[in-house]
NUKOLSE-153535 format. One record per residue (C-alpha): residue number from 0; residue in one letter; chain; z negated, y, x negated. Coordinates in steps of 0.5 Angstrom, whole numbers. Example, Ala and Ser with C-alpha at 12.3 -4.5 7.8 and 13.67 -1.06 7.14 Angstrom:
residues 2
<r nr="0" rest="A" kette="A" Z="-16" Y="-9" X="-25"/>
<r nr="1" rest="S" kette="A" Z="-14" Y="-2" X="-27"/>
END
This chain:
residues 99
<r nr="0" rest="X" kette="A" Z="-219" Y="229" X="-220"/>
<r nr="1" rest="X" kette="A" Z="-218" Y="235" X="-214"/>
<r nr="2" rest="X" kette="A" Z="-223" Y="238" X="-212"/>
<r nr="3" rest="X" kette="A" Z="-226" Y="235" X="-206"/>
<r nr="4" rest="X" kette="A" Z="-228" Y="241" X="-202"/>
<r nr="5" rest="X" kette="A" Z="-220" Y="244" X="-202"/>
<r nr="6" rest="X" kette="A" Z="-215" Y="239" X="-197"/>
<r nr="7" rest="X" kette="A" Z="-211" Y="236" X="-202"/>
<r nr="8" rest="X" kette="A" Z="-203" Y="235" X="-201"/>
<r nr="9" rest="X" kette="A" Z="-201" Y="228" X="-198"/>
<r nr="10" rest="X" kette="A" Z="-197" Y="228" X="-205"/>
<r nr="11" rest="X" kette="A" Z="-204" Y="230" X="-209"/>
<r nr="12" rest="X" kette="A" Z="-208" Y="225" X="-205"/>
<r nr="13" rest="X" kette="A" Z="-202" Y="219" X="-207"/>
<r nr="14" rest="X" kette="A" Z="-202" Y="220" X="-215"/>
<r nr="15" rest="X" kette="A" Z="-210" Y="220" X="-214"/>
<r nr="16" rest="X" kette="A" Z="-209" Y="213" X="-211"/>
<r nr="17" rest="X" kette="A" Z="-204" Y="211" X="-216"/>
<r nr="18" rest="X" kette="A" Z="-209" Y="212" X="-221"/>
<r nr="19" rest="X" kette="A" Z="-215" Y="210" X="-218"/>
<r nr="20" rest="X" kette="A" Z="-211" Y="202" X="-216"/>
<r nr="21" rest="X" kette="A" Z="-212" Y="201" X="-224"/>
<r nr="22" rest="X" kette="A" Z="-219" Y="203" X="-225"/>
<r nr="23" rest="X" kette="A" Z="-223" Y="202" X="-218"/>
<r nr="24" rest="X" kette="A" Z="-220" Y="199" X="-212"/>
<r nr="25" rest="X" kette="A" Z="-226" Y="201" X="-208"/>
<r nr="26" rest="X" kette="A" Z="-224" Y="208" X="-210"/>
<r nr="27" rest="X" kette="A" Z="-216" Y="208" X="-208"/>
<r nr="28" rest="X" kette="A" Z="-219" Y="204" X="-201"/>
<r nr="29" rest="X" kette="A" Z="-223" Y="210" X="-199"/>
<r nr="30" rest="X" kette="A" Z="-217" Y="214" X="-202"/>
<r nr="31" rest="X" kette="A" Z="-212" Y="209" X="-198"/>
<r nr="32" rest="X" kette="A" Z="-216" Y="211" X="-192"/>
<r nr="33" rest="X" kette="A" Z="-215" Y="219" X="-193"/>
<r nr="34" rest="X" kette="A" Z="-208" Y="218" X="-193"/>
<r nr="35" rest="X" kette="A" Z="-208" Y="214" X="-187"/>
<r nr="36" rest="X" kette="A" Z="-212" Y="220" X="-183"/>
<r nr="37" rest="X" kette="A" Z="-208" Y="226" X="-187"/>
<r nr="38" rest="X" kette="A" Z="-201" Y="222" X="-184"/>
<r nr="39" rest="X" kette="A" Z="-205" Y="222" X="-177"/>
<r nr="40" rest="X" kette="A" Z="-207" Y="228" X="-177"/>
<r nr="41" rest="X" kette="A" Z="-200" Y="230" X="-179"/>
<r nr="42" rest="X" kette="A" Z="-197" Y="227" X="-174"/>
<r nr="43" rest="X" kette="A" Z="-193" Y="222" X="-179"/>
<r nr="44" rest="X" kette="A" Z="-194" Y="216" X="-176"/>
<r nr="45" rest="X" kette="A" Z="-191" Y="211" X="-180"/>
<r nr="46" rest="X" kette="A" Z="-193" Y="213" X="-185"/>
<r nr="47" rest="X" kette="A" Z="-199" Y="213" X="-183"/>
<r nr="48" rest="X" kette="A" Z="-199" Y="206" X="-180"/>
<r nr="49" rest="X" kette="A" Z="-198" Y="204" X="-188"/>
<r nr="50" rest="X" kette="A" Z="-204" Y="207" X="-190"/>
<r nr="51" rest="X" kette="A" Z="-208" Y="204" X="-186"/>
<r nr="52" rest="X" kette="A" Z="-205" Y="198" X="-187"/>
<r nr="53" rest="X" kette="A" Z="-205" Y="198" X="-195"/>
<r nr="54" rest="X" kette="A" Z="-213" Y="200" X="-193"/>
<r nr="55" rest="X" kette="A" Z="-214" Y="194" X="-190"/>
<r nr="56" rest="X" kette="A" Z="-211" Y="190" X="-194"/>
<r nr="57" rest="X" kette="A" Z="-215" Y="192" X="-200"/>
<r nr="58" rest="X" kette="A" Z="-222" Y="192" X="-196"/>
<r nr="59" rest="X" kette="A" Z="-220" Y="184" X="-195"/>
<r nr="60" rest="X" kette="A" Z="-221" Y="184" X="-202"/>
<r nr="61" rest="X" kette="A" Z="-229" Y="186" X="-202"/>
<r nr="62" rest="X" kette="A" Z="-235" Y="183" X="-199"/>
<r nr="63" rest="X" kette="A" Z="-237" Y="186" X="-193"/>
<r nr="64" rest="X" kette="A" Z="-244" Y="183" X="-190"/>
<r nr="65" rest="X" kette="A" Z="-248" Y="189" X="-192"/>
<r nr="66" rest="X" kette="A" Z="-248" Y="196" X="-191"/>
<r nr="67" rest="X" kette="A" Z="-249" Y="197" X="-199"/>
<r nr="68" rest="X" kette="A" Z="-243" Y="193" X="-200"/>
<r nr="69" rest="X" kette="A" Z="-239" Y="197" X="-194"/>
<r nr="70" rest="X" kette="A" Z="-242" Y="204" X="-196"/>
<r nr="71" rest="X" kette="A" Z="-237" Y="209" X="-198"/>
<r nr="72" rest="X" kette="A" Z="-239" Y="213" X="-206"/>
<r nr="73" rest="X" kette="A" Z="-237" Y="219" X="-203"/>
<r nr="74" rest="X" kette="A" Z="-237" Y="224" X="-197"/>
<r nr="75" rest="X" kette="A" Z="-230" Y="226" X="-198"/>
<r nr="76" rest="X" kette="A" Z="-223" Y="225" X="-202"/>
<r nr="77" rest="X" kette="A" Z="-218" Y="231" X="-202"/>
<r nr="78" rest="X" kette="A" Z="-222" Y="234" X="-197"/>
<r nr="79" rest="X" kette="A" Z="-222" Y="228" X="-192"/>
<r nr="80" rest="X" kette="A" Z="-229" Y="226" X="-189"/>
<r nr="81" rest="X" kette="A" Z="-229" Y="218" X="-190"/>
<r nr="82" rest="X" kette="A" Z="-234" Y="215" X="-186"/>
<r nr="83" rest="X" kette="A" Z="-241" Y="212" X="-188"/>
<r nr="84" rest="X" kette="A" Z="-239" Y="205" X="-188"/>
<r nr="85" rest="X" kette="A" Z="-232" Y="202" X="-190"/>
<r nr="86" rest="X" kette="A" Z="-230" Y="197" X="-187"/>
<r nr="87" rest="X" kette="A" Z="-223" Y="193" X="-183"/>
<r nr="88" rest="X" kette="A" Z="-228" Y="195" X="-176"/>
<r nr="89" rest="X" kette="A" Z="-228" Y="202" X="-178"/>
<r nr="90" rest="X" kette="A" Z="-221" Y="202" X="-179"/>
<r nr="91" rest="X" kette="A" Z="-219" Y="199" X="-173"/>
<r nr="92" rest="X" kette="A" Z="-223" Y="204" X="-169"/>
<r nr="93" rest="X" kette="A" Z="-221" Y="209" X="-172"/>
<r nr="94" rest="X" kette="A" Z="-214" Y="208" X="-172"/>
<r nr="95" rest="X" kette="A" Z="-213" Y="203" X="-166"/>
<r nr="96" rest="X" kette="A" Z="-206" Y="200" X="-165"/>
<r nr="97" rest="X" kette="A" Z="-203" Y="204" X="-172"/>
<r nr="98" rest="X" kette="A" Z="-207" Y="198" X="-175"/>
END
């Protein structure tokens, strides 16, 4: 795990990632949405766009009627703030038309 003040590498956050789809999706979502805001804030578009639409596709697999099941479990992930709620609506806001 890196540390989660230091700005991780795009790389860094990808094996994060990686590792994270086999033992927790929610954590590889909230990681997904990292790399999309790292690749934006890059100015890599594209890549971008593929991050949040990998991030969209794992919130589809999630309930999402409450805030409980929408709350992220961490503040930031490579030194990326994640924001309170994670949910497509969030993203979409986020990203506009990258999603």
């Amino acid at each position: 795990m890196t540390n989660q003040t230091r700005l991780a590498s795009a790389d860094e956050l990808e094996s994060i990632f990686q590792r994270e789809l086999g033992t927790d999706r929610w954590a590889a979502t909230e990681t997904a949405y990292a790399l999309a805001v790292r690749h934006r804030d890059l100015g890599d578009w594209p890549t971008s766009r593929e991050w949040v639409q990998q991030c969209l596709r794992l919130l589809e697999g999630f309930p999402s009627e409450t805030e409980e099941q929408v709350a992220t479990g961490r503040m930031s992930v490579g030194g990326v703030q994640l924001p309170t709620y994670l949910h497509a609506g969030v993203v979409k806001d986020r990203f506009g038309d990258l999603g």
